[in-house]
Structure formats: structure tokens, C-alpha cells
C-alpha positions in Angstrom: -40.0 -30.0 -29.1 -39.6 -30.3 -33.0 -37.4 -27.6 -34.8 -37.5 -27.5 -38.7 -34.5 -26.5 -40.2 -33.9 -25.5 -43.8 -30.8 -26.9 -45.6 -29.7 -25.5 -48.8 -27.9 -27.2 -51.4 -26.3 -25.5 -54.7 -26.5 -28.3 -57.4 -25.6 -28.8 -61.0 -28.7 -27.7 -63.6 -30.4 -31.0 -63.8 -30.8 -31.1 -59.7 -28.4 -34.4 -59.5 -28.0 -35.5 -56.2 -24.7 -36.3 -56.6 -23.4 -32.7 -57.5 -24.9 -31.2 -54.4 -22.9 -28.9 -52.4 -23.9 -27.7 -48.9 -24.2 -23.8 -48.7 -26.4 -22.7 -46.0 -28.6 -23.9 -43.4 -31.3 -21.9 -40.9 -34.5 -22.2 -39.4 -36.2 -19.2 -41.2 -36.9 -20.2 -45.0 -37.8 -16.7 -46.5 -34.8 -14.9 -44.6 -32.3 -17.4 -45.6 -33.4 -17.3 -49.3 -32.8 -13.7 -49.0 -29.3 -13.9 -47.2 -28.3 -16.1 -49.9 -29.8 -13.9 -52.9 -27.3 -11.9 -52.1 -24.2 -14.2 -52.0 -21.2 -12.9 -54.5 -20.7 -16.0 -56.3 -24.1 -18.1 -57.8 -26.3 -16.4 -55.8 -30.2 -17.2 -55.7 -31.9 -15.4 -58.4 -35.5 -13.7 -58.3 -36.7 -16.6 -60.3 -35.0 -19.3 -58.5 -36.0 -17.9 -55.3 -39.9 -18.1 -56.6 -39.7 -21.2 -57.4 -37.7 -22.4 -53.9 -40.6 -20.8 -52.2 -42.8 -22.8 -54.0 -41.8 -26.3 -54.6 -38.0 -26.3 -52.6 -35.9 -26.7 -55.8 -35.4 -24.2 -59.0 -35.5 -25.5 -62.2 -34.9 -24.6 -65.9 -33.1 -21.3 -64.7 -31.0 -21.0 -67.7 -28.0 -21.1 -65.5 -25.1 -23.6 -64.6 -26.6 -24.2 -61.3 -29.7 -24.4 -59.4 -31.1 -24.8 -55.8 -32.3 -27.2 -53.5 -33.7 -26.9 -50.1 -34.3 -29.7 -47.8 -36.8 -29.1 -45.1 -35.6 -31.0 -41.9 -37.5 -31.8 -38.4 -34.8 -31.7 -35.3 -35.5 -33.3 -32.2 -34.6 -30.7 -29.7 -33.9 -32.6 -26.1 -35.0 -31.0 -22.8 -34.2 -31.6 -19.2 
């Protein structure tokens, strides 16, 4: 059985992989997106979240950081 798992990465404004810090991850895209709207410090905005819903990553936000969500497949091993 495959289980996709969402991982979300805060990053600098230009998306560079090298700033990428590890915030979150879960297996429900739309309810993590919303837990992490309402974090206290750099949370997801409305627009970020729009465009993480639509193409994984904001952009041109006008902030000092953006968002990046890596989709992952985990192999799940049964008995």
C-alpha cells in the first residue's frame, strides 16, 4: 500500500533550496495548510495558501518567506 505524505518547508523569498527549513508534515494537504495558517510566527497566508493549493510552492508574496510543499509516496509494509 502507497501513502502520500505532504512535507512542508518555510524557505527564503526566492524558493532557494538551500534555505529550506522543515515545518510540518501530514497526510491531508488542505487540513495541514490550514493548521499551519494559523501558526504564530510566518504563518501561511490566504494568498500563499492559494497558490500551495495550486502549484505546491508560493511565490511573489511580498513577504521574507514563502512555502514549499513536497508531495511524497511512502511505502507502507504489511505482514
Amino acid at each position: 500500500m502507497i501513502m502520500l505524505v505532504y512535507i512542508f518547508y518555510r524557505t527564503d523569498q526566492w524558493n532557494t533550496r538551500s534555505s529550506e527549513d522543515l515545518v510540518y508534515i501530514g497526510t491531508n494537504k488542505e487540513a495541514s495548510i490550514k493548521k499551519l495558517m494559523k501558526l504564530e510566527d510566518d504563518p501561511i497566508t490566504e494568498e500563499q495558501a492559494a497558490d500551495l493549493r495550486r502549484m505546491n510552492q508560493s511565490q511573489c508574496s511580498g513577504l521574507s518567506y514563502e512555502w514549499v510543499i513536497e508531495p511524497c509516496r511512502v511505502n507502507q509494509l504489511h505482514k
